[in-house]
C-alpha positions in Angstrom: -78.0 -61.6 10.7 -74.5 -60.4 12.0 -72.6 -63.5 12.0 -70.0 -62.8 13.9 -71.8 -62.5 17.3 -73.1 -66.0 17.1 -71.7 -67.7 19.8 -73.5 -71.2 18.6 -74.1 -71.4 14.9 -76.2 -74.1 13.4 -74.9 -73.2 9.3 -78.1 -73.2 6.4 -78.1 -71.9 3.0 -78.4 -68.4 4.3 -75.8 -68.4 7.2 -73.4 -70.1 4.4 -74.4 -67.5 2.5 -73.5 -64.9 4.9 -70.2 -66.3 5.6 -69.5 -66.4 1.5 -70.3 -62.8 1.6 -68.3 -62.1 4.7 -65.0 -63.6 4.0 -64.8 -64.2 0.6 -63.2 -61.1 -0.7 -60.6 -61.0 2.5 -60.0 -64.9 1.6 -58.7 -64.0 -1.9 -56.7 -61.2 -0.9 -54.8 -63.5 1.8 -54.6 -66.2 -1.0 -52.9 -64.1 -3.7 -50.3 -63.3 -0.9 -49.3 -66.8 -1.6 -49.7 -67.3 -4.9 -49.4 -64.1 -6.8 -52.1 -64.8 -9.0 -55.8 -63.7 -8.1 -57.9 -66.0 -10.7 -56.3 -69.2 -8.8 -56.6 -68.2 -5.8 -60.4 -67.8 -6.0 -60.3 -70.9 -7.3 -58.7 -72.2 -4.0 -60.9 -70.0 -2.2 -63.8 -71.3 -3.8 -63.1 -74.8 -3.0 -62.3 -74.0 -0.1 -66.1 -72.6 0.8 -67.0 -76.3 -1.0 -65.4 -78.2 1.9 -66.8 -76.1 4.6 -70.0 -76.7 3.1 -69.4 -80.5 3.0 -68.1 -80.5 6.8 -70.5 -77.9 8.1 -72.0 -80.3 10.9 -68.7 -80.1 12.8 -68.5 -76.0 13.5 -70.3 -75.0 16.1 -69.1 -71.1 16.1 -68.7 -68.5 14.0 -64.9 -68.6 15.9 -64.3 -72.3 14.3 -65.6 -71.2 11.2 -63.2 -68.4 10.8 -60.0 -70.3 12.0 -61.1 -73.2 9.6 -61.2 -71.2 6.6 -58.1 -69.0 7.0 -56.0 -72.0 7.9 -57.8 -74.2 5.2 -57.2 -71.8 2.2 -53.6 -71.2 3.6 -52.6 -75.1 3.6 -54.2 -75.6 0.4 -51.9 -72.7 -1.4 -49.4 -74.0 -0.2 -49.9 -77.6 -1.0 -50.6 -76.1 -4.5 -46.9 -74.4 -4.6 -45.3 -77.4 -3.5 -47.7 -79.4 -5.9 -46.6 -77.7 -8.6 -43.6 -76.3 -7.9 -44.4 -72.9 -7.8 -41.3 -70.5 -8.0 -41.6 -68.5 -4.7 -38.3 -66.1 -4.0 -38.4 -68.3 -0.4 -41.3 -71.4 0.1 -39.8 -71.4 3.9 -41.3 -67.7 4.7 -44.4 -68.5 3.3 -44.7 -72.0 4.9 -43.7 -69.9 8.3 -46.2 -69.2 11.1 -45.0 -65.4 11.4 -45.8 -64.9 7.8 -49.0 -66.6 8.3 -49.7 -64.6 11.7 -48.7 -61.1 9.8 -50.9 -62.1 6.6 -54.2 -62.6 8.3 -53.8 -59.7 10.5 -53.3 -57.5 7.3 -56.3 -59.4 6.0 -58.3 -59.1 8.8 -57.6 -55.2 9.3 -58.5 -55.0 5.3 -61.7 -56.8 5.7 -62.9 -54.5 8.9 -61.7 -51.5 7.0 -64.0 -52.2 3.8 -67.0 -53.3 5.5 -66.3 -49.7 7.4 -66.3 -48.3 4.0 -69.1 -50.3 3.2 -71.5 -48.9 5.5 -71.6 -45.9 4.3 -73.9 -44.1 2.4 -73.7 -44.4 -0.9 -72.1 -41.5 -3.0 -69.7 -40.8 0.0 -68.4 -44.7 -0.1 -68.1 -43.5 -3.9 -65.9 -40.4 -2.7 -63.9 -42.4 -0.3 -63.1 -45.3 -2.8 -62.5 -42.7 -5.9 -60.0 -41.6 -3.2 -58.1 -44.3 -2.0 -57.6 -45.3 -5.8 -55.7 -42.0 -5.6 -58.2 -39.0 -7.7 -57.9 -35.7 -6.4 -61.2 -33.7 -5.1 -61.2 -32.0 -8.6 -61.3 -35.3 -10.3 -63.8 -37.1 -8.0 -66.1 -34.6 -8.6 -65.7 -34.6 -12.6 -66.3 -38.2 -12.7 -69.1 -37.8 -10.0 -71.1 -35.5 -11.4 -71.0 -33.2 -8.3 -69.6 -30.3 -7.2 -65.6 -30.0 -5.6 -67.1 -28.6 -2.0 -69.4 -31.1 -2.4 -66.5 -33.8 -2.4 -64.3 -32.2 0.3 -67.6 -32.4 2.8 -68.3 -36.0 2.1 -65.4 -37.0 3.0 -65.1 -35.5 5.9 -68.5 -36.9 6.7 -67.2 -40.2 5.8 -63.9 -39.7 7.9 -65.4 -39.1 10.9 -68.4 -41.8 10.3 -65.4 -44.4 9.8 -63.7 -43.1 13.0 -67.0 -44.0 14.6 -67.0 -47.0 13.5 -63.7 -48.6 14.0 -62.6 -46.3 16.7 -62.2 -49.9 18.2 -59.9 -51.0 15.7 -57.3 -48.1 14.7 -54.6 -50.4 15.2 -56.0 -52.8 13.0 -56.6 -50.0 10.5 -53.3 -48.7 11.1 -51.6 -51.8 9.7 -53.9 -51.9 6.9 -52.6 -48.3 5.8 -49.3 -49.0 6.0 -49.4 -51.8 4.1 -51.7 -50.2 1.1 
């Protein structure tokens, strides 16, 4: 199930579930844009996902749902920096909307990027994630067990497969580069 072309959502175990998987990851990352520190802000993240549980009769869409947790984990880092006085080189860009408006568009171009990434086939999602943490074909293929050719064609199989599927969302992907 693809929530995020429900249009009405009625939210059990397993659409909860799908959400967790969906925007947990994303949620974190936006979190520790706040608070520099990943641990609490899955903690905060985590909670968060507890309170959407506990007012899940009042979202209707998958829309709601989205804009509830973004805005939710957001308010809650910050009521923890001010709640404990959290050294932050400026709490007034944080607490601003344009830093709020820039963070979840990086986080929403890094979540569409890695469920891109995601998608693909196994060993080349390997390739493509051994390369983005910065190996060279050589050492891809050392730690891969396969050989350098071998490497060089998945990821152009993988480039064009993620052109496919974002060719939608290059601007999106775009800002997500540029901010790697």
């Amino acid at each position: 199930m693809d929530v995020g072309n429900d249009s009405s959502l009625r939210i059990d175990e397993q659409v909860f579930k799908n959400l967790f998987d969906k925007f947990y990851q994303a949620l974190c990352v936006f979190a520790s844009t706040y608070l520099k520190d990943d641990a609490l802000s899955a903690d905060i993240v985590q909670e968060g996902f507890v309170k959407f549980w506990n007012k899940r009769e009042g979202f209707d869409n998958y829309f709601k749902v989205k804009s509830f947790l973004y805005t939710m984990v957001r308010n809650d880092c910050l009521n923890y920096i001010r709640d404990h006085k959290l050294r932050r080189e400026d709490l007034s860009v944080v607490e601003s909307l344009e830093f709020y408006t820039e963070t979840l568009v990086e986080e929403e171009a890094y979540r569409m990027f890695y469920n891109a990434v995601e998608s693909l086939p196994h060993q080349t999602r390997q390739v493509i994630l051994l390369s983005m943490d910065g190996l060279k074909n050589s050492e891809i293929a050392g730690q891969l067990g396969i050989a350098e050719s071998s490497v060089h064609t998945l990821k152009k199989i993988a480039y064009k497969k993620l052109r496919e599927i974002l060719r939608e969302y290059y601007y999106l992907v775009f800002i997500f580069l540029l901010n790697k």
